[in-house]
Backbone as ProteinMPNN parsed JSONL, in Angstrom:
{"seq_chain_A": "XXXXXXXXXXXXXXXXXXXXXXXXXXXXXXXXXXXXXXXXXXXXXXXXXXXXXXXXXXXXXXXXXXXXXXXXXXXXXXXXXXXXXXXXXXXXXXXXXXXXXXXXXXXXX", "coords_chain_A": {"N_chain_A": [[-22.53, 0.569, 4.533], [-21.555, 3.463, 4.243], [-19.3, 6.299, 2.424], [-17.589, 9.207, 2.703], [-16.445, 11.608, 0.655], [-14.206, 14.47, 0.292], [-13.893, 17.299, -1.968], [-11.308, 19.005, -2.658], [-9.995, 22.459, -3.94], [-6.693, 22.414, -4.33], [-4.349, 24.696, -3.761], [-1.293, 24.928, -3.992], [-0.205, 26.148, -1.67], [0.722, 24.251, 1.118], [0.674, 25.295, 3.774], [-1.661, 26.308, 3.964], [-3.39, 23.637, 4.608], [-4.913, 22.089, 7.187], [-4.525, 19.632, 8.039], [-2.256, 18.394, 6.759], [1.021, 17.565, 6.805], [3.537, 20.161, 7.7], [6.218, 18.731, 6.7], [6.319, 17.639, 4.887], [6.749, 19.057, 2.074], [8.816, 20.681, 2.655], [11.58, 19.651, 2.367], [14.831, 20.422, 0.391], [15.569, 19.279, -2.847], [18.148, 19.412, -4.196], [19.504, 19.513, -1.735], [21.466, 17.259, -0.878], [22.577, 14.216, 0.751], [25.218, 13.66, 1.545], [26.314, 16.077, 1.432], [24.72, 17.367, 3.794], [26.054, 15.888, 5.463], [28.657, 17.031, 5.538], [27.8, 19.141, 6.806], [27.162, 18.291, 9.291], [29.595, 17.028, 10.411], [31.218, 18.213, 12.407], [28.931, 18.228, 14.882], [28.754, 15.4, 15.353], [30.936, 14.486, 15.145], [31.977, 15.453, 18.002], [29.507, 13.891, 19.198], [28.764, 10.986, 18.736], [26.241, 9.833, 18.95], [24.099, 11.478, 18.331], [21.182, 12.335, 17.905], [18.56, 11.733, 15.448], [16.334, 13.604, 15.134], [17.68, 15.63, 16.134], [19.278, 16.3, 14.341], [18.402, 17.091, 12.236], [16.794, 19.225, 13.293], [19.248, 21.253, 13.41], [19.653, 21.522, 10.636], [17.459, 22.918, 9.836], [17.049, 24.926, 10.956], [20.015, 26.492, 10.506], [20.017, 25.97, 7.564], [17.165, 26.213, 6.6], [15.521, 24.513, 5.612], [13.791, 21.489, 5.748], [14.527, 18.448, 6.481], [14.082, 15.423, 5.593], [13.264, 12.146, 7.582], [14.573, 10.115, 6.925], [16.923, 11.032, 5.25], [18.157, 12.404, 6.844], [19.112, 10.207, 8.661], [20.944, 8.98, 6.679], [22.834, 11.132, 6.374], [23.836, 10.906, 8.555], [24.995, 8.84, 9.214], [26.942, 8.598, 6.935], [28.637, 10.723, 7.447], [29.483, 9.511, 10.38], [30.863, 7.522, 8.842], [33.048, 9.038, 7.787], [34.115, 9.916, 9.652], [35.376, 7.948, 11.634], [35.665, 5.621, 9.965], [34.796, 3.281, 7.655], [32.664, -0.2, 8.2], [34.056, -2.63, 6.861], [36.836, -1.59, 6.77], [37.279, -1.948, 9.232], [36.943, -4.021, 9.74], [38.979, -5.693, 8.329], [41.526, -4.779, 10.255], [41.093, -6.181, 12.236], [42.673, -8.52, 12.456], [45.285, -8.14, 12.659], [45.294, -6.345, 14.645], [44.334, -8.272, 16.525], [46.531, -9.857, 17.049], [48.379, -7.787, 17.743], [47.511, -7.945, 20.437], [48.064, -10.605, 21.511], [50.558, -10.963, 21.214], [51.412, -8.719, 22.914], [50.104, -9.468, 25.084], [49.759, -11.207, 27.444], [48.58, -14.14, 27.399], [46.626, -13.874, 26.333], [44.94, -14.545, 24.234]], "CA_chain_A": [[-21.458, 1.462, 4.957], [-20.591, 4.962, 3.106], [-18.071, 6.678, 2.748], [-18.131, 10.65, 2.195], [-15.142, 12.5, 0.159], [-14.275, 15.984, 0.129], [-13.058, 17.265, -2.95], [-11.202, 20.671, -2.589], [-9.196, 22.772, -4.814], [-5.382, 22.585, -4.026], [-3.578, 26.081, -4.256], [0.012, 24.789, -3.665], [0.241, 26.02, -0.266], [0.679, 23.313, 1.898], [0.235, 25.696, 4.987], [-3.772, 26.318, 4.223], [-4.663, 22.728, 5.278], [-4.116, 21.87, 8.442], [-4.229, 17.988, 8.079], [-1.631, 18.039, 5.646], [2.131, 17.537, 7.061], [4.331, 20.458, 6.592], [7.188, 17.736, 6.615], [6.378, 16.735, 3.344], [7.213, 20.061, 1.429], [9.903, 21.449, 2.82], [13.19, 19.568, 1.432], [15.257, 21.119, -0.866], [15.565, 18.45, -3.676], [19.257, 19.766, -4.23], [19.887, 19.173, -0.476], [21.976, 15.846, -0.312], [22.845, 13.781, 2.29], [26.516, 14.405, 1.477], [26.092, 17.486, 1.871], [24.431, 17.211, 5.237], [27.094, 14.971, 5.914], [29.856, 17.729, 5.899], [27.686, 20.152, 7.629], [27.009, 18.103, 10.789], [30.546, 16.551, 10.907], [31.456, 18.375, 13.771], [28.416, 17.245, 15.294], [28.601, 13.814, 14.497], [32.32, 14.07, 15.987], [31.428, 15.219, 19.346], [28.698, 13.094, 19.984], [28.55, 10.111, 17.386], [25.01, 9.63, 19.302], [23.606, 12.697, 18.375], [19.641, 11.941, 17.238], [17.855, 12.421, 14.18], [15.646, 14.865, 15.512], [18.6, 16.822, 16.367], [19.824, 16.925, 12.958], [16.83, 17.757, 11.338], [16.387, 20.415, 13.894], [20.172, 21.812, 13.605], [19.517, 21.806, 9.421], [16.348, 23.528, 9.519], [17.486, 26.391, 11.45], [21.094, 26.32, 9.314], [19.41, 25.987, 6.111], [15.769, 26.603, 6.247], [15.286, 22.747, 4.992], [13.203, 20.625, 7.459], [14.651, 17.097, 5.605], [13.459, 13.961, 5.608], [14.468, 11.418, 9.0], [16.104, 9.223, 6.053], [17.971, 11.675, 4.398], [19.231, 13.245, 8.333], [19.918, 9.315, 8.964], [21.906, 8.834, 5.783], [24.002, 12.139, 6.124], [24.788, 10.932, 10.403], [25.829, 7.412, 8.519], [28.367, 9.132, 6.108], [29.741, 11.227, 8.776], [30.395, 8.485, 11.038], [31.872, 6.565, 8.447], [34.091, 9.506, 7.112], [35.115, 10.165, 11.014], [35.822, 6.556, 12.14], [36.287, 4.91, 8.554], [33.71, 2.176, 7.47], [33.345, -1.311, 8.977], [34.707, -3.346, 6.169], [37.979, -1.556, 7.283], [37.649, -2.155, 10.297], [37.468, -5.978, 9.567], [40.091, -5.937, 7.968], [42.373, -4.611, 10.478], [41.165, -7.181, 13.306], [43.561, -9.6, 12.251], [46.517, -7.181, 13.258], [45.056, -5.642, 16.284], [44.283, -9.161, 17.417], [47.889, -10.448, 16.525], [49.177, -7.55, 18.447], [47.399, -8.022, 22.087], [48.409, -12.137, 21.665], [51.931, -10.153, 21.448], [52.09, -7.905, 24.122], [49.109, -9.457, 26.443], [50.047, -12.699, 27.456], [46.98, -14.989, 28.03], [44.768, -12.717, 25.956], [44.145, -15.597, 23.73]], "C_chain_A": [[-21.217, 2.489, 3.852], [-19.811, 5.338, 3.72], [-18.157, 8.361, 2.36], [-16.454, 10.866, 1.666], [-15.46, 13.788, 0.355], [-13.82, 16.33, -0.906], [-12.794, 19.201, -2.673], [-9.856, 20.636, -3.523], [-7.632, 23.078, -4.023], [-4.794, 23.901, -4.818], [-1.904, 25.669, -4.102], [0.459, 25.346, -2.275], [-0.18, 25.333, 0.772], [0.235, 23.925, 3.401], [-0.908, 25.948, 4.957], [-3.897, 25.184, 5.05], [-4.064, 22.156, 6.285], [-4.023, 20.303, 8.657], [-2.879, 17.255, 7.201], [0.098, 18.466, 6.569], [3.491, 18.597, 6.945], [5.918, 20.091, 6.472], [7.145, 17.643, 4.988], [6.701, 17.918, 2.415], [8.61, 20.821, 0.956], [11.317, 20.957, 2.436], [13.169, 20.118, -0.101], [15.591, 19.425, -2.105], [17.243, 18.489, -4.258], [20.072, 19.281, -2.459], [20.507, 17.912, -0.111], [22.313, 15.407, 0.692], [24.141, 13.549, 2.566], [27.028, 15.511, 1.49], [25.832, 17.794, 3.286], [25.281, 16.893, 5.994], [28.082, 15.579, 6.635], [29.546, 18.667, 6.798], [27.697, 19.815, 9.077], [28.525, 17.193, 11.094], [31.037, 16.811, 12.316], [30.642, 18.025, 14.9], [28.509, 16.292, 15.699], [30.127, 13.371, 15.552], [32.702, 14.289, 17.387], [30.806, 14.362, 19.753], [27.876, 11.955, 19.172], [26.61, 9.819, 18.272], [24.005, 10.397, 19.109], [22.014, 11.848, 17.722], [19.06, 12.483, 16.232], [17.255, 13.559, 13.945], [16.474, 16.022, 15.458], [19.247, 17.649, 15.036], [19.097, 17.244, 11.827], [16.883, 19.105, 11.462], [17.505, 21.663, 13.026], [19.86, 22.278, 11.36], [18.286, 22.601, 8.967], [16.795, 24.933, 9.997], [18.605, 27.23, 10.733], [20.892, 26.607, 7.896], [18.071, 26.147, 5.572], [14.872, 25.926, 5.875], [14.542, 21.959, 6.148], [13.442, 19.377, 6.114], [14.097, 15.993, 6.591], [14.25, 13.216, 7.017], [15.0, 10.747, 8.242], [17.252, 10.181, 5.769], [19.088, 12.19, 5.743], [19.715, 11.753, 8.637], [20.998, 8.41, 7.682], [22.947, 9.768, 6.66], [24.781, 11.373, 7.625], [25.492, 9.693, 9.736], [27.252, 7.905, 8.023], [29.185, 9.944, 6.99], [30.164, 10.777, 9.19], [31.475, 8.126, 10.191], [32.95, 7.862, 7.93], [34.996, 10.467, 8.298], [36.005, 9.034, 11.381], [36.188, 5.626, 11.185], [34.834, 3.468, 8.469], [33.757, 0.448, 8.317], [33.628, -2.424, 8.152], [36.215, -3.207, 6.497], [38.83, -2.108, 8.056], [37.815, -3.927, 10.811], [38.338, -6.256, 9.115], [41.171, -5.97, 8.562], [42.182, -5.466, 11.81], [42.468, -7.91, 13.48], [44.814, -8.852, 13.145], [46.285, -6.837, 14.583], [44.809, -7.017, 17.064], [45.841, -9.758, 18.006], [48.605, -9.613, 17.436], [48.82, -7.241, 20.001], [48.028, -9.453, 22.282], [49.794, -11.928, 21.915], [52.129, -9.599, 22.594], [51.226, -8.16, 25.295], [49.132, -10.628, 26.645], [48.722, -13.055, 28.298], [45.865, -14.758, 27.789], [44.057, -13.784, 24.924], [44.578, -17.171, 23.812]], "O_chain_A": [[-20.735, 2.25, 2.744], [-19.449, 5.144, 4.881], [-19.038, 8.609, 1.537], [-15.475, 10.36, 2.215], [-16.584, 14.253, 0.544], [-12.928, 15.516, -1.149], [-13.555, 20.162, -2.561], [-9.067, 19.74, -3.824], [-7.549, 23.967, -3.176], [-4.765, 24.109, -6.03], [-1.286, 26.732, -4.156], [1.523, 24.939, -1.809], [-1.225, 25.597, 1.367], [-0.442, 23.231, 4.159], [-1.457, 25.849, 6.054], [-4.41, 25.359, 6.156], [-2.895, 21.771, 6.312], [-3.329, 19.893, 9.587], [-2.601, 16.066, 7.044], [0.275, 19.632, 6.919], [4.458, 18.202, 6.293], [6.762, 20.947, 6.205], [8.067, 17.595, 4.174], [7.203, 17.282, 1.489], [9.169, 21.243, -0.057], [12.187, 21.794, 2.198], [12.405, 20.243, -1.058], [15.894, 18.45, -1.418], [17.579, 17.443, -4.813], [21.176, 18.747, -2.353], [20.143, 17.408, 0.952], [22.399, 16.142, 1.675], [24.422, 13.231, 3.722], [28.227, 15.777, 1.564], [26.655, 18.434, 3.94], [25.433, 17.407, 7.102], [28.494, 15.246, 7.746], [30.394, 19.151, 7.547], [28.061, 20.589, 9.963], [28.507, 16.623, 12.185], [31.232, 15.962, 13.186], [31.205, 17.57, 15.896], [28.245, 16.308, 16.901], [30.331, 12.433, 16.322], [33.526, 13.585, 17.97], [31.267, 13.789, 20.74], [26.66, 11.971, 18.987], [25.84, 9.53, 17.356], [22.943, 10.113, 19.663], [22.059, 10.774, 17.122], [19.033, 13.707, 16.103], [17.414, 14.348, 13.014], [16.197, 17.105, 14.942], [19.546, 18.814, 14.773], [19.391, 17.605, 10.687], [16.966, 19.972, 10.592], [17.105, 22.591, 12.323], [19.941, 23.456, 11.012], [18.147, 22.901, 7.781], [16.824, 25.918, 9.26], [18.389, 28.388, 10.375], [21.555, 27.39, 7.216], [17.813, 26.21, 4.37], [13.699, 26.271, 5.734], [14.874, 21.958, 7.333], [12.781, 19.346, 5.076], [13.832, 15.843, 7.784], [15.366, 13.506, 7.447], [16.156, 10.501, 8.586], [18.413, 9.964, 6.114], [20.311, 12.318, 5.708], [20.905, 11.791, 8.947], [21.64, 7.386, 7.91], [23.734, 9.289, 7.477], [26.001, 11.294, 7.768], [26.721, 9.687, 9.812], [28.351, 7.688, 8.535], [30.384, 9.727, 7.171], [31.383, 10.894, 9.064], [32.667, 8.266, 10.467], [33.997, 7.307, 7.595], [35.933, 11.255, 8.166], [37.229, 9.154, 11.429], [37.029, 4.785, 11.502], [34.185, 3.003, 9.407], [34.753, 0.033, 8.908], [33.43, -3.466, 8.776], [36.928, -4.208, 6.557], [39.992, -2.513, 8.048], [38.39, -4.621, 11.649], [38.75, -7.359, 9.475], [42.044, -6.725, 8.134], [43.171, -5.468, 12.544], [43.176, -7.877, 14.487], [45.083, -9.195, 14.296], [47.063, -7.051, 15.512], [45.062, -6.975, 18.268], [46.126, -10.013, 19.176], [49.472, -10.195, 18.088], [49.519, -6.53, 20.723], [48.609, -9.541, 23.364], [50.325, -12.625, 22.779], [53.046, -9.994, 23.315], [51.313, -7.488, 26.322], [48.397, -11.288, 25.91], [48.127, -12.589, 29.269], [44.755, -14.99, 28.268], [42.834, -13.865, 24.808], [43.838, -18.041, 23.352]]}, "name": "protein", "num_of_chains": 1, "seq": "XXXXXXXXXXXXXXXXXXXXXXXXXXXXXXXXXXXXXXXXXXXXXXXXXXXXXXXXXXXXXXXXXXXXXXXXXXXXXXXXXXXXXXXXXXXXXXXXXXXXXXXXXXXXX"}
């Protein structure tokens, strides 16, 4: 079995070779995902379902950035949580919200 290589000279533009991703280039390295975070809030607060793709898309056009699907599913994370509040909170406040249907919903537990 062989194997053949190619060996070619890399110019830094990723758009010459056409096997080559141009995903992998294009984030800004400054571009956080707290950052992202604040831009797609409104997003995020319409339609907590919104898709990765979408927020890729909506930041590429916005900012010129085609980011990473982690970094677009970080920023939709931090949004949620800084729309709806985290779910450590939200464990916390069971106790109460249970306490007050056993109160006003007779037979709820």
């Amino acid at each position: 079995m062989s194997s053949i290589y190619v060996i070619i000279h890399f110019d830094g533009a990723i758009n010459n070779y056409p096997n080559v991703s141009p995903l992998i280039s294009r984030d800004h390295n400054k571009l956080r995902s707290r950052m992202i975070s604040q831009t797609i809030h409104e997003i995020i607060e319409a339609d907590p379902s919104t898709l990765i793709s979408i927020i890729i898309a909506y930041i590429k056009s916005t900012m010129g950035y085609t980011i990473s699907y982690k970094k677009g599913w970080l920023a939709k994370q931090l949004a949620i949580e800084n729309i709806f509040g985290n779910w450590e909170e939200s464990y916390h406040k069971l106790p109460s919200l249970l306490q007050a249907l056993q109160l006003y919903v007779p037979g709820f537990i």
